[in-house]
Structures are given as structure tokens and as C-alpha cells.
N, C-alpha and C positions, 0 to 999 in steps of 0.2 A: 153612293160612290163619290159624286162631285161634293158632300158636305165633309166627306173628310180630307179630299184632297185640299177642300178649301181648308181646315182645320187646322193639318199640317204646316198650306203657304202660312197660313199665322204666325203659328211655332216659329216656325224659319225667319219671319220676317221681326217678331220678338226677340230671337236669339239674334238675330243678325246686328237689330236696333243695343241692344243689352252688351255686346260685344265691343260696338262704336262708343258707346257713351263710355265705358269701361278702360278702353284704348283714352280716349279723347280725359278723362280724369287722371291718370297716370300719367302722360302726358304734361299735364296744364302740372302736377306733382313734380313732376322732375326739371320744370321747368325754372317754377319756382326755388326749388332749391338748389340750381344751378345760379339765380337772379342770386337767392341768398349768400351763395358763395362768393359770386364778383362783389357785388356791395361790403361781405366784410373784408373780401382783401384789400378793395380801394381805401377802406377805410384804413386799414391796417399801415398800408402805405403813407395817406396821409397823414397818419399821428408822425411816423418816422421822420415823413420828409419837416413836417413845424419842427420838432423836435431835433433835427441838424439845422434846420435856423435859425432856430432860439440861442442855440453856440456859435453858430458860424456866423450871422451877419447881426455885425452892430446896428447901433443905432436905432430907427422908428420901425424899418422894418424886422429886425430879431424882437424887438418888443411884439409888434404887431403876431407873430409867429408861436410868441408863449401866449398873448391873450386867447388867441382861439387852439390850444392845444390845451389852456387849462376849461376852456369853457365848454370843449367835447368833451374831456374826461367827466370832469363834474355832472353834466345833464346823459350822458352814457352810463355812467354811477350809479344814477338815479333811476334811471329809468331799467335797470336791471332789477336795483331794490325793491321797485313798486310793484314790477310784476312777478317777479318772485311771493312776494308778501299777498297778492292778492289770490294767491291759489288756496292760502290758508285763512285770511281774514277776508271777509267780504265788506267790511269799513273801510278799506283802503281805497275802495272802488272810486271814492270823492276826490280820495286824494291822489289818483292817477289824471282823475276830469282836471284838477287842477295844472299839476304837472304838463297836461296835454297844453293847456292855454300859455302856461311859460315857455313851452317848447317854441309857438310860434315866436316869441320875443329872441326865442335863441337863437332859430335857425337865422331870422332877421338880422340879428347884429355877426353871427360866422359867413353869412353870402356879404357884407358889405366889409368888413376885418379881409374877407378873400380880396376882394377889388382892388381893396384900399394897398395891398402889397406892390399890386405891379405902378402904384400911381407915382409917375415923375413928378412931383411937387413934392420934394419933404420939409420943406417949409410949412407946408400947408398941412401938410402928415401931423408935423411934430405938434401943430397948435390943436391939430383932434385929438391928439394921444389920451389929454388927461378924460374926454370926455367918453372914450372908447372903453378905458378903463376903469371910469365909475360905473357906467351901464354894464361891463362883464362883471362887475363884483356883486351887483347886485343881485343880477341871473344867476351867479353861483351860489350867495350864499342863501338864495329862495331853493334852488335845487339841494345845496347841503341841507339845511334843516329841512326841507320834506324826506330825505334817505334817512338822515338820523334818529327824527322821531319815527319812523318806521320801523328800524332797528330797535330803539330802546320799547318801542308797544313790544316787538315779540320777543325781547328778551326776559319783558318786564312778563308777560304770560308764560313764558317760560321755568319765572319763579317762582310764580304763584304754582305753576303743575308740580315743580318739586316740593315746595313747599308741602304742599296735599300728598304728596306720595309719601315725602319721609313721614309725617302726622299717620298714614295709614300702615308703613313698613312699622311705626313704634308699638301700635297697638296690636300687631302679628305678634311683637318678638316680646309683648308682655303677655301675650294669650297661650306663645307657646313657654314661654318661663311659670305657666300655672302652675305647675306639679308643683312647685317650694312652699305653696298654701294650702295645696287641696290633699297631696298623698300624704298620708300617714304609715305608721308601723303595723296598727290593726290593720288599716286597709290594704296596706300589702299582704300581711300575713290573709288575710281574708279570701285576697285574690288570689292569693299562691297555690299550686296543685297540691294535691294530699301527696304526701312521702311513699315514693315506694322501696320496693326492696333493691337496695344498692348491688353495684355491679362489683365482681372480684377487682383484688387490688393486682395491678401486673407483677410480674415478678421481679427482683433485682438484678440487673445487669452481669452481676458475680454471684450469684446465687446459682444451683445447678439447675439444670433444665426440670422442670416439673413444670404441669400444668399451673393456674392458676388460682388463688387461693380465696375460699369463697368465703362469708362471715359466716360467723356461729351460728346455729339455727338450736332451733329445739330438739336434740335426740340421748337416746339414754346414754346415761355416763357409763363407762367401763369399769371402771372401781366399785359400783354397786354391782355388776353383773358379777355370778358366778364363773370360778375358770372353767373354762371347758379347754378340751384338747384337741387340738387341731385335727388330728385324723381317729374317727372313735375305735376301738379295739374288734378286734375279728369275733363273731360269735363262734362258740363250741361248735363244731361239726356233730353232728347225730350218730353215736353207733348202731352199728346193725352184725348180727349175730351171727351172719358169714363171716365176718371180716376176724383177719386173724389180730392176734395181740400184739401187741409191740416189743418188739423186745429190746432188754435192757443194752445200753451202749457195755462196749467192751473197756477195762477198766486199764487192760495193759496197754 
């Protein structure tokens, strides 16, 4: 009796554990993509907000405001490209390792691009500008040509699978265009069922109603038959020697 009791506290105490851990992942799941959600709306916001500075305020800092609006777009570009492309190619996998090590260079130069906006010197602004914007072009265009040769590898695989497929669709629709070499007239006739005996022809629309008319067969012709008479004549009745005579019709 106490081994099952004990048995059961188990069960209960597994169920109980199985139940927490259960709670406690679900949890940490929706937590997460709750995180996921504020991060992209911040993000969402801050393109908008670069993006009305880039228009709205001259000088060092509307510059400052398109260099790190073009240099989120470009490594967010990328970095959707890479891992898109790594689900299907698993050579890409270097070239995200890669990607991850320019990221540190970007995130680098958008936290100091940030700073650099609220800085009262633009004296001192305007003489970094040129140098802000040689280091963002470089960052971009290492992130564009990592997204584009991505793009052109799986477009370029792309072609070659079409390529292979029409070569396979040509040699279908020359296997089913056979018959213009192989059937012939004997080989039809060959294959054809033996002729049977055909069916009556219907009858014409203005023609009177009669059944239908079936072909000639084999039966004897009429013209060689002797006439007969349709209903054959009465045989003589028997006399019998009670019976009186007849007598003759009256003349008047």
C-alpha cells in the first residue's frame, strides 16, 4: 500500500514539475515576442523619425540623419537577405559569419552618428562629416555586395533548375510526339478490332414512322419463290349418305 501511494506522490510530483516547466516556456515565448514587437516598432519609429530629418533640418545634422537611415536600411537589407538565403543554401553560412563581424563596425559607427546629432559644436561636426561618410559608404557598400551576390548565387541556381527542367519537359513532349515514327497503316489496321455487324441506319426526320431499317442479310429472294396465296382454299367437305341433296337455286 505505501509503494503505491508513493508511486502516485511521483506521478503528481512529475505532473506538477511537467506542468511548471510548460507554464514557465510559454511564458519566456510570449515574452519574447512581445520584446520582438517593441524592438521593431522602435525601430519603425526611428527610420521615420531620420527620415523627417533628413528633410527637415539643414545642414550637419540632416546629413548626419540620412547617413545612419541609409546605413540601417542597407545592413537590415542584408541581413534579411542572408538569412532568408541560408535556409536553402548552407554556403551562405560564411557569409552571414562574415556579415556578423561588419555588423559590429555598424552598430559602431549608428551609436556615434546618434551622439554626434545632439553635439553643440558644428564646427567641429561639419570637419567629421567627410570622414563619417567615407566609413558609412564603405559599411554599405560591403553589406550591398554581400546581399547581391546572394541574390545573384540563387538566381543563378535558379537557372540552371530551369534550365534542367525545360531539357527534361523537351524530351517528354518528343516521347509523347512518337506515334509520327512508330504507328503505321498496318499497325493500325493490325490493332483494329475485327468488323462487326453494323447497326440500322435511324430513320429520316420526314420519312413515316416505321421502325428501323436493318442491312441486307442473306435470305431467299421473292422472285424465285413460287406465288402462293395468302389464305389457302377450303378443303371439300365429306359426304355422308343421310344427308340430303342440294337443290338447285330457283331460276325466277
Amino acid at each position: 500500500m505505501e509503494a503505491v501511494i508513493a508511486v502516485f506522490a511521483l506521478l503528481f510530483v512529475l505532473l506538477v514539475a511537467l506542468g511548471a516547466y510548460a507554464t514557465v516556456k510559454a511564458v519566456g515565448a510570449a515574452k519574447r515576442g512581445v520584446d520582438r514587437g517593441i524592438t521593431q516598432a522602435r525601430r519603425t519609429v526611428e527610420d521615420h523619425t531620420l527620415r523627417a530629418k533628413s528633410f527637415a533640418q539643414p545642414g550637419a545634422a540632416g546629413e548626419l540623419a540620412q547617413l545612419r537611415l541609409k546605413l540601417r536600411t542597407s545592413m537590415r537589407a542584408t541581413q534579411d537577405a542572408l538569412n532568408a538565403a541560408v535556409v536553402e543554401d548552407e554556403s551562405v553560412k560564411e557569409s552571414i559569419g562574415l556579415f556578423e563581424r561588419l555588423s559590429v563596425h555598424g552598430h559602431e559607427l549608428d551609436g556615434e552618428l546618434k551622439r554626434l546629432e545632439s553635439e553643440p559644436d558644428r564646427t567641429a561636426l561639419r570637419e567629421r562629416l567627410p570622414q563619417l561618410r567615407e566609413r558609412t559608404e564603405r559599411i554599405t557598400q560591403s553589406a550591398d555586395a554581400l546581399r547581391w551576390a546572394v541574390r545573384d548565387r540563387a538566381r543563378r541556381f535558379a537557372g540552371d533548375d530551369l534550365d534542367t527542367l525545360s531539357a527534361q519537359i523537351d524530351v517528354e513532349a518528343g516521347a509523347l510526339r512518337h506515334w509520327t515514327t512508330t504507328d503505321s497503316p498496318s499497325a493500325s489496321a493490325s490493332a483494329s478490332p475485327s468488323a462487326s455487324e453494323p447497326w440500322p441506319e435511324a430513320p429520316a426526320a420526314d420519312a413515316p414512322a416505321a421502325g428501323q431499317t436493318w442491312p441486307e442479310t442473306s435470305q431467299p429472294d421473292p422472285e424465285r419463290e413460287p406465288d402462293r396465296p395468302a389464305i389457302s382454299p377450303a378443303a371439300p367437305r365429306p359426304a355422308y349418305p343421310w344427308q340430303k341433296k342440294p337443290r338447285p337455286e330457283s331460276t325466277t
